[in-house]
TIBAMI-561248 format. One line per field, with one value per atom (N, C-alpha, C): residue number from 1; x, y negated, z negated; atom name. Coordinates in steps of 0.001 Angstrom, whole numbers, m for minus. Layout:
N
resi: NUM;...
u: X;...
v: Y;...
w: Z;...
name: CA;...
//
This chain:
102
resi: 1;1;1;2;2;2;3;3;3;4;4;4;5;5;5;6;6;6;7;7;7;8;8;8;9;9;9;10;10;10;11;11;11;12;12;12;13;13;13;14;14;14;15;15;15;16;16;16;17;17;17;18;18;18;19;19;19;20;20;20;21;21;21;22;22;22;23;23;23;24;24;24;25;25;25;26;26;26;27;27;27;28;28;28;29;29;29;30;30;30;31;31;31;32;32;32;33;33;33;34;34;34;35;35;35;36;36;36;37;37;37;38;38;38;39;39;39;40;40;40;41;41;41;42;42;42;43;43;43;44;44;44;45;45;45;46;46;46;47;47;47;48;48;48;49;49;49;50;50;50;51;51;51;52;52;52;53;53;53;54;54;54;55;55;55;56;56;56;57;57;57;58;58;58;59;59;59;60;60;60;61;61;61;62;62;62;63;63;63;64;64;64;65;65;65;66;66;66;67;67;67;68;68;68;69;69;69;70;70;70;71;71;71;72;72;72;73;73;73;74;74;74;75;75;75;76;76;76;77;77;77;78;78;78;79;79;79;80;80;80;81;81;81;82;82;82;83;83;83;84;84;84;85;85;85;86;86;86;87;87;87;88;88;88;89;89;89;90;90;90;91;91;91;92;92;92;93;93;93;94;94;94;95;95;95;96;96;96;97;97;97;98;98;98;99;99;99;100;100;100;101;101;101;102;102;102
u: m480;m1526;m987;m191;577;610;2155;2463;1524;391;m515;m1112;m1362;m1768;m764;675;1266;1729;1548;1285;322;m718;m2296;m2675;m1546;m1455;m444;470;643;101;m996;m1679;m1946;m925;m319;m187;m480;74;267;1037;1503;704;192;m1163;m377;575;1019;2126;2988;3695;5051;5998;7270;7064;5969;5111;6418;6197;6774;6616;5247;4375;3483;2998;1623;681;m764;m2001;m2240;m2751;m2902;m4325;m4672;m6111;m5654;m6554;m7164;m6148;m5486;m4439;m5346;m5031;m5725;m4462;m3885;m3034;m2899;m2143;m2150;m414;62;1723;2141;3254;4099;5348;6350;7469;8178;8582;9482;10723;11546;13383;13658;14060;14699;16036;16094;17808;18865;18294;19523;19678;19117;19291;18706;17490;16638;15129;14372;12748;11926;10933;9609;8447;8031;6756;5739;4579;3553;2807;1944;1077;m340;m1634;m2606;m3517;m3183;m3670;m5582;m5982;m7538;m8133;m7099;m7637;m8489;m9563;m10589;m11354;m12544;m13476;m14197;m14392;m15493;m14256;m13322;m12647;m11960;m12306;m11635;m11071;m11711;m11249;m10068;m9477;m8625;m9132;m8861;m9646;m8429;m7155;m5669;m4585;m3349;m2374;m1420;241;878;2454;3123;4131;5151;5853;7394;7257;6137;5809;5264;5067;4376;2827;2062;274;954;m411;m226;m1604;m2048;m3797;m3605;m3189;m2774;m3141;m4129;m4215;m3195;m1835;m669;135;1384;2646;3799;4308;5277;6887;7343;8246;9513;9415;11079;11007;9598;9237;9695;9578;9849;11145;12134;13127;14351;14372;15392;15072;13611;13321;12165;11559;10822;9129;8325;7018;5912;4513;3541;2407;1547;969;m707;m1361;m2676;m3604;m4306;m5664;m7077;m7430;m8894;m10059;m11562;m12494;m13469;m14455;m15754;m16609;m15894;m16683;m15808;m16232;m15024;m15240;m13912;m13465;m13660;m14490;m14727;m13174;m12964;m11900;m10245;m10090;m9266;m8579;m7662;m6939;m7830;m7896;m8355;m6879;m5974;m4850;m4979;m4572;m4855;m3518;m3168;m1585;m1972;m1234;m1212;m191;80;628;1217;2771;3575;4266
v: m13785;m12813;m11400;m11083;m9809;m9279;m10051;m10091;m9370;m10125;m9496;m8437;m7839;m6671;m5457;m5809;m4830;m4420;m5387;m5155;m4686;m5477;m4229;m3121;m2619;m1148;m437;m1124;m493;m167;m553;m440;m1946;m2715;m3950;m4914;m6446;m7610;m8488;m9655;m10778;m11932;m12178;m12764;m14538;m14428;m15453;m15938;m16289;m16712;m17005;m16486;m16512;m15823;m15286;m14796;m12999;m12589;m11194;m10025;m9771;m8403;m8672;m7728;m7734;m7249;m7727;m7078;m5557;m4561;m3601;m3366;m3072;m2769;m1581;m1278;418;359;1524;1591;2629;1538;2347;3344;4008;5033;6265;7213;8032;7839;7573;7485;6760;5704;4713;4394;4245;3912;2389;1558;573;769;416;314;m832;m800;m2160;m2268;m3658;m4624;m3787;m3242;m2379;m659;m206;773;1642;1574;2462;2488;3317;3659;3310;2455;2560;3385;4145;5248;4913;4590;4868;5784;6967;7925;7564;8272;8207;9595;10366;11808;12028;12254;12514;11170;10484;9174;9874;9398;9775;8565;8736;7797;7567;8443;8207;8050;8249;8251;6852;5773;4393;3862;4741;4076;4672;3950;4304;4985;5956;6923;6774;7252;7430;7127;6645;6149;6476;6922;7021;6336;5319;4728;5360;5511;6050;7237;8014;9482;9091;7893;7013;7221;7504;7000;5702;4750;3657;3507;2703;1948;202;m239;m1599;m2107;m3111;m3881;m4647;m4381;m5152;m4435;m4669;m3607;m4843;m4755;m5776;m5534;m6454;m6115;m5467;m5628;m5249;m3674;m3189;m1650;m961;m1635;m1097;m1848;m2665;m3204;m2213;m1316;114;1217;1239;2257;2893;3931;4624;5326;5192;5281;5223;4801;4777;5616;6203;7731;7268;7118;6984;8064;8226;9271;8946;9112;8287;8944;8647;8699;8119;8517;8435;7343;6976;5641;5584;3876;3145;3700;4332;4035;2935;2981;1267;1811;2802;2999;2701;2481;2765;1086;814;m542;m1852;m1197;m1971;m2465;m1870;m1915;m3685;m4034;m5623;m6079;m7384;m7686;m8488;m9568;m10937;m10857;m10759;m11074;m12314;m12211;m13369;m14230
w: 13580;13450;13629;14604;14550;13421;13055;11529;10460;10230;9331;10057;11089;11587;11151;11441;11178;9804;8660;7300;6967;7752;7040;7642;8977;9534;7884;7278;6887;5431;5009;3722;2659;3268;2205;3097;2193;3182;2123;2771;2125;1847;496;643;708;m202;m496;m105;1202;1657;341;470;m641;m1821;m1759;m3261;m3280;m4356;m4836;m4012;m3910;m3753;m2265;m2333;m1446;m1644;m1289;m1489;m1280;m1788;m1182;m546;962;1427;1765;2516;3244;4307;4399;5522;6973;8069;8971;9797;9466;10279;9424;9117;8668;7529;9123;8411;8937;8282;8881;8148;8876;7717;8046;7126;7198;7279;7960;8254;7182;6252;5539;5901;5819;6558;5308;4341;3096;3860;5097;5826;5228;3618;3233;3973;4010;4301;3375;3748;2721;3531;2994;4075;3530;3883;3329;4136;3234;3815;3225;4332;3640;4291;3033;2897;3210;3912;3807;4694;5443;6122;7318;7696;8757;9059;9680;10165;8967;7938;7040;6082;6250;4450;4724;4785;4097;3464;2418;809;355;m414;m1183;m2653;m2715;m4442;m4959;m4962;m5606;m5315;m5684;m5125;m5831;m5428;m6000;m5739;m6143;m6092;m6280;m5413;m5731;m6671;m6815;m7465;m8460;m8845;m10104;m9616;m10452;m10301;m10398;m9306;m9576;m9094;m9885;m10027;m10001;m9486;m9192;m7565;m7729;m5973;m5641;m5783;m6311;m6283;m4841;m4299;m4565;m5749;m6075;m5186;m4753;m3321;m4443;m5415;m6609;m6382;m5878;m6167;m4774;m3836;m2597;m2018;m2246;m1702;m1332;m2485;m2753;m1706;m733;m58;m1075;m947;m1765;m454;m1364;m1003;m1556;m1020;m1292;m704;m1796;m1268;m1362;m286;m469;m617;m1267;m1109;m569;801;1386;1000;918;468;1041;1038;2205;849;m198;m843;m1733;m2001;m2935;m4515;m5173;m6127;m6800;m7819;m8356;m9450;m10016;m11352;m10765;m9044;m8424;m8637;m8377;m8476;m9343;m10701;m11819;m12932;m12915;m13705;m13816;m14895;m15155;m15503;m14652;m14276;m12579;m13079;m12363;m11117;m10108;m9086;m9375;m8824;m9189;m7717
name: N;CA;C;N;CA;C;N;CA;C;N;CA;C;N;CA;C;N;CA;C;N;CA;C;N;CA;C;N;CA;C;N;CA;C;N;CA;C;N;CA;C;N;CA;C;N;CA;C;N;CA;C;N;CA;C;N;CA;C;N;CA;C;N;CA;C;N;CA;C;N;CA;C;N;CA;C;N;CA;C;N;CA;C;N;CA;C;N;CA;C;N;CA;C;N;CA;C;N;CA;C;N;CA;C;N;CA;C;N;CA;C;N;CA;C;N;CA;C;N;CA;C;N;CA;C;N;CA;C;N;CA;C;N;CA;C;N;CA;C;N;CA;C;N;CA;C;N;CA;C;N;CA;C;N;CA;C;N;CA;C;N;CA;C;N;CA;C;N;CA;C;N;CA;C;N;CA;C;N;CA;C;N;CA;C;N;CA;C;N;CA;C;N;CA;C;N;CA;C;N;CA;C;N;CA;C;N;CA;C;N;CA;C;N;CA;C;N;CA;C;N;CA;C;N;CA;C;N;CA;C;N;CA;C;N;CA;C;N;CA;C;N;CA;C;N;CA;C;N;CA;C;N;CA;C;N;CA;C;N;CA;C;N;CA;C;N;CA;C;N;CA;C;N;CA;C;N;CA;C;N;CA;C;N;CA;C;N;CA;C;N;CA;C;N;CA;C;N;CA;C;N;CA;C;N;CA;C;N;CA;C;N;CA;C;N;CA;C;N;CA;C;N;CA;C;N;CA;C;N;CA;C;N;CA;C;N;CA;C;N;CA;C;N;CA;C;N;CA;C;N;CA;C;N;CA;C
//
């Protein structure tokens, strides 16, 4: 249970045990970074996070827009980041990108 606490502190979790990627939800902190065993950083930020802003409205991957509920691990293994934008209500246009988790 940890485990998944400290993945969904950081925006993302592992839905599927050996699976690729991870889910993306609502990150409850502001900023957090990963140490990877390759001695690079994965950061994720979430710009406008508050009590009322929850939601995720925008996201941007490694400086990429990215509109995907779907953080494929090939994207973050190298180090990089993921940039949230929060919002006081859900984005229905926000993580619609269509593409299967592997």
């Amino acid at each position: 249970m940890s485990a998944w606490y400290v993945f969904s502190a950081l925006g993302f979790y592992p839905v599927c045990p050996g699976g690729t990627g991870y889910a993306i939800g609502s990150p409850p902190v502001k900023r957090a970074a990963m140490h990877l065993s390759n001695g690079r950083t994965f950061t994720m930020t979430a710009a406008k996070l508050s009590e009322k802003n929850v939601y995720i409205q925008s996201a941007r991957l490694n400086g990429r827009e990215w509109n995907s509920f779907y953080l494929p691990y090939d994207e973050m293994k190298d180090g990089g980041s993921i940039e949230f934008v929060m919002g006081p209500r859900p984005n229905e246009r926000w993580g619609t990108l269509a593409g299967t988790p592997r």
